[in-house]
C-alpha positions as CSV (number, residue, x, y, z in Angstrom):
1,X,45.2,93.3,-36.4
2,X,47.4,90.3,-34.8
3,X,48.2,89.9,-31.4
4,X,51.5,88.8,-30.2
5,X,51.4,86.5,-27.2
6,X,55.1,86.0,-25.9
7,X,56.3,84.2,-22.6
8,X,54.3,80.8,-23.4
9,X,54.8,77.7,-22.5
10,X,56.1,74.9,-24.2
11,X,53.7,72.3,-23.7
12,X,51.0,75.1,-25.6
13,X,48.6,74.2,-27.9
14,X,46.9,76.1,-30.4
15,X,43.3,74.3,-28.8
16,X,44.4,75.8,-25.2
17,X,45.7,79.4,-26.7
18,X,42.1,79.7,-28.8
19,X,40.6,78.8,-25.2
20,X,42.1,81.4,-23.5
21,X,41.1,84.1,-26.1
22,X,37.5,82.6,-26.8
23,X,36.1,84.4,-23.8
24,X,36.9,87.5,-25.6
25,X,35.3,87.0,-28.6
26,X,35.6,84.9,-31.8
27,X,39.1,83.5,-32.6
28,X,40.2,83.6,-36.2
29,X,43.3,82.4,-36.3
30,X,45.9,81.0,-34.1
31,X,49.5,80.1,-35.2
32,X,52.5,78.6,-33.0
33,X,55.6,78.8,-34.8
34,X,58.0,75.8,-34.4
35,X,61.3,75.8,-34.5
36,X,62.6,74.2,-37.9
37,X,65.4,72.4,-36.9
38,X,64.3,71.1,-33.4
39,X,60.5,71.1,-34.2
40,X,59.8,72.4,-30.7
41,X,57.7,75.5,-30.1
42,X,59.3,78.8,-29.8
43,X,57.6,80.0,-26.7
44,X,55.4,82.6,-28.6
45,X,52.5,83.1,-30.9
46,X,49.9,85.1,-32.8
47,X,46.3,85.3,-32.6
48,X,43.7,86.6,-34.6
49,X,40.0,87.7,-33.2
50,X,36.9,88.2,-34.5
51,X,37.2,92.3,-34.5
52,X,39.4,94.8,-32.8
53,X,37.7,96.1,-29.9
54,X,37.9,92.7,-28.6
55,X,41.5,92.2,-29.7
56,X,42.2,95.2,-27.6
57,X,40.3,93.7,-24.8
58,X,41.8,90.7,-24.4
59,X,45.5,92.4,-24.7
60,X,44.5,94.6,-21.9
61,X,43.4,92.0,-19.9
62,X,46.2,89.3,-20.4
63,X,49.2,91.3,-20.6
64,X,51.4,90.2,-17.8
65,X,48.7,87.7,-16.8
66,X,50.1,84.5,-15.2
67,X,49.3,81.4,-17.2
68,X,50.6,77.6,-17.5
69,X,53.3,78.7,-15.0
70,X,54.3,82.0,-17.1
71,X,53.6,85.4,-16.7
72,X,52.6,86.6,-20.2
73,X,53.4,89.0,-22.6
74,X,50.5,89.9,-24.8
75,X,50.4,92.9,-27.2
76,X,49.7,94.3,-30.8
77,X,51.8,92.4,-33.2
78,X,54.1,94.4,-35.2
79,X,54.5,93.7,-39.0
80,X,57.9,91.1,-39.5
81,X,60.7,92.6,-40.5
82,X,62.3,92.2,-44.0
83,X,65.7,90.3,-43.6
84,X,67.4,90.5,-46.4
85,X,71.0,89.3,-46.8
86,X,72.1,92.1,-48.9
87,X,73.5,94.2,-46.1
88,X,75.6,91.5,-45.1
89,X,76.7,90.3,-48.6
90,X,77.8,94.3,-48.6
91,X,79.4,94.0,-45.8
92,X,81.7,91.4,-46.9
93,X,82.6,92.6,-50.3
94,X,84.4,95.3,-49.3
95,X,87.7,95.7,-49.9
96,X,90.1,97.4,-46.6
């Protein structure tokens, strides 16, 4: 499982994020997407622990916790969506 951590700030870093979710057991994996035009942050992330009773932990006890200023939003990450273009392309090629 992945947690999504949402409402961050931008000054984050993935060092301060594993930090935060060390004290509830052993981080995996943490990943900041960036923007890829601007290269800034987008204000959210993904982390992975060691097991899932201690991802489930540390989403109960973060979630809506106030951090760097922000007042977080911390749950179970939900698999990404596939975007295809091929509704839209549809879309367009119809004749009216």
């Amino acid at each position: 499982m992945s947690i999504y951590v949402g409402n961050l700030s931008y000054d984050v870093t993935e060092e301060d994020l594993t930090s935060v979710f060390a004290k509830y057991g052993s981080v995996k994996r943490v990943q900041l997407p960036v923007d890829r035009e601007t290269g800034r942050m987008r204000g959210f992330g993904f982390v992975e622990l060691g097991d899932e009773a201690n991802e489930t932990a540390a989403i109960d006890a973060l979630d809506g916790a106030e951090w760097m200023g922000r007042d977080l939003k911390v749950n179970k990450a939900k698999p990404r969506e596939n975007r295809s273009n091929n509704n839209r392309r549809d879309n367009f090629s119809r004749s009216y």
